[in-house]
N, C-alpha and C positions, 0 to 999 in steps of 0.2 A: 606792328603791334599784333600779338596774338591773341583773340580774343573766343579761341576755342575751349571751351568748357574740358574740363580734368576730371578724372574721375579716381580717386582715392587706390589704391592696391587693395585693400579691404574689402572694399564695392565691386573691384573686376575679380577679385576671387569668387565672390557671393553668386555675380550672376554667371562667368564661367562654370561655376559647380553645379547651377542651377539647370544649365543647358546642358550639359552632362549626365544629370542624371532623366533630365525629360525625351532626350534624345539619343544617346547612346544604347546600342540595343535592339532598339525597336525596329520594327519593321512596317512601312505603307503601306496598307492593306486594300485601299481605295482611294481614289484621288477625283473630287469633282469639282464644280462651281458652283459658288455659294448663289441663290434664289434673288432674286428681284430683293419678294421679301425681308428675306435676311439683312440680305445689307440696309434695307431699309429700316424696317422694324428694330433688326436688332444691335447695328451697331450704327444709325444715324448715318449710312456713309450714301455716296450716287453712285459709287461704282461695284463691281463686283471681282471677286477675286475668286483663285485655285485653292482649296481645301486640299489638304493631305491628313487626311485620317489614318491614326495608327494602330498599331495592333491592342492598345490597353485601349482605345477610345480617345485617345487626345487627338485634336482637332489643331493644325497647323496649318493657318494661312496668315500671307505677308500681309502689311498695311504701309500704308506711306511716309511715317514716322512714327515714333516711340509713346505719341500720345495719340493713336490710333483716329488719325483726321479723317483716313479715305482709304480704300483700300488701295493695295501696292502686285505691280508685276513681279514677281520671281525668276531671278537670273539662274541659271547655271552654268557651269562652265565646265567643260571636257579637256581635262591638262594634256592628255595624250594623242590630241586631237589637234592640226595646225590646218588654217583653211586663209586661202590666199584672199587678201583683200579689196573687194571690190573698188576701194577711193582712192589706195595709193600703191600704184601701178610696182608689181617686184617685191611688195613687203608680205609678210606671213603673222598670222596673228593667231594664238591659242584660239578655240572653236568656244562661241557663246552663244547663247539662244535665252530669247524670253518667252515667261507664260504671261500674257498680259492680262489686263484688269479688263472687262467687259461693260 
């Protein structure tokens, strides 16, 4: 039984275009950690996350789901990049790194 929520074509356009136009373009201008404070005061959360501020001023950091419970680590990932794995001895995995939540 699949009880994963759908979301319409309509709706993945909307926010595809959305992400498009906030992030295509732009350029990180500064990258810090959000204050005690901040996560405190201003988004209710205990932990604290990586800001990516952009060049118009928008403000881009993860959270730990879509209804913004806690802050959230930031993956990324280097396709070009292959780094042998330290649990299973012979295999090779694309290279990933986290910025974690403080």
């Amino acid at each position: 039984l699949n009880r994963r929520r759908t979301m319409s074509d309509e709706a993945k356009s909307y926010w595809y275009k959305l992400a498009d136009d906030l992030l295509v373009n732009r350029k990180i201008v500064k990258v810090e950690w959000m204050s005690e404070e901040e996560a405190d005061e201003v988004h209710g959360w205990h932990s604290r996350s990586v800001k990516l501020i952009l060049d118009d001023g928008t403000v881009i950091t993860p959270q730990a789901d879509d209804e913004g419970n806690n802050a959230g680590a930031l993956l990324w990932i280097s396709p070009n990049e292959r780094v042998k794995s330290k649990h299973f001895p012979g295999e090779e995995f694309v290279k990933t790194e986290v910025l974690p939540v403080f």
